[in-house]
C-alpha positions, 0 to 999 in steps of 0.5 A: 447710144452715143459715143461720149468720146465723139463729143469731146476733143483729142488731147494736144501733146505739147513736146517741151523736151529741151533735146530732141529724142530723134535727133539727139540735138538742142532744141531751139525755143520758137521766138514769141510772135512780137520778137518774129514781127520785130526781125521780119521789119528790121530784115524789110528794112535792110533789104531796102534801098536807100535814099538816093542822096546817100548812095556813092556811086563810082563816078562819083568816088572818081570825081572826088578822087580827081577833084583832090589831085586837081586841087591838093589841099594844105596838108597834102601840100605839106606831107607833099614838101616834108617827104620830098626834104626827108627824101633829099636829105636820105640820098645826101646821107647815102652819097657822103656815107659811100665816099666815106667808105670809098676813100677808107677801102682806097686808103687801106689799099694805097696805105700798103704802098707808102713804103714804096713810094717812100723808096721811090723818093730816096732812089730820087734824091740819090739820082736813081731816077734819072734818065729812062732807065726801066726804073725811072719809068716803073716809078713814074707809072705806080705815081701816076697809079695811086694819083688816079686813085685820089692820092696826092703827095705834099711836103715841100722844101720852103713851104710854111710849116702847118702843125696840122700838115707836118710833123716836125722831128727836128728844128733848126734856128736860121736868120734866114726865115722870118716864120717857121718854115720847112727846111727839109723832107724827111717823109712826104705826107700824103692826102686821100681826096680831103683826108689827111693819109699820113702827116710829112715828116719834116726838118723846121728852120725857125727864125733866130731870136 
């Protein structure tokens, strides 16, 4: 007698449980046969080489490269003169801003000293400076010490009077001046490169009307 089980097929058990009971992680659904044909073709095309006219090879970037210094064009040209203007223009900035804070260290510093120097100039119109006498020659070397650091005295008997120069604290009409004039020094002004330190203050002879 046969055996009816020979006769049929066995069974096919198909897992479709989402979590694998072995390893306890989420299965992935198996991709239909077009989607695999699809990936397969697009993976043959990556891996394949392109065209040879739209592949760069190096030397041709370098020739590029040395084509546009050889041959600039208008807007580097451009960029070129507008960063060489910004940068002139920067360092000229940089160099009247430093004299600006040259001048303002060394004026602070020499300004301690006018009162001396003004001692200096009464001592020499009382006739103390005269001669070479040790404080005639301590006068001439801290004169010629603040001159070397820019200062530069004014203020003089008969010179015409600048408002913007000299600070009149008297006045004197005189027939013998046609325009108002110094007729005397009181305090020398004093100059720091081309800035006005401090005013002289001077005695003014204006003409008789």
């Amino acid at each position: 007698m046969t055996d009816e089980n020979q006769n049929h097929d066995e069974p096919v058990i198909r897992d479709k449980r989402r979590i694998d009971p072995e390893t306890g992680e989420v299965r992935q659904p198996a991709p239909d046969a077009g989607e695999a044909t699809d990936a397969a073709a697009d993976a043959a095309a990556a891996s394949a080489p392109a065209d040879d006219d739209d592949v760069l090879t190096v030397d041709d970037i370098l020739n590029a490269a040395q084509a546009e210094v050889q041959e600039p064009t208008d807007e580097h040209l451009a960029d070129l003169k507008r960063v060489t203007a910004e940068y002139a223009n920067y360092r000229k900035r940089t160099e009247a801003n430093r004299e600006v804070e040259r001048e303002r260290a060394v004026g602070a510093a020499v300004a301690v000293l006018l009162p001396v120097l003004d001692d200096l100039d009464r001592a020499e119109k009382h006739g103390d400076l005269e001669g070479d006498a040790p404080f005639a020659t301590i006068a001439a070397k801290l004169r010629a010490a603040v001159e070397k650091l820019g200062l530069t005295p004014f203020g003089e008997v008969g010179e015409p009077f600048d408002p913007t120069r000299h600070e009149a604290i008297f006045q004197q009409p005189s027939d013998e001046v046609d325009t108002d004039t110094v007729g005397d020094v009181v305090e020398t002004g004093y100059l720091l490169g081309g800035t006005l330190l401090r005013a002289a203050k001077v005695v003014v002879k204006t003409p008789q009307e």
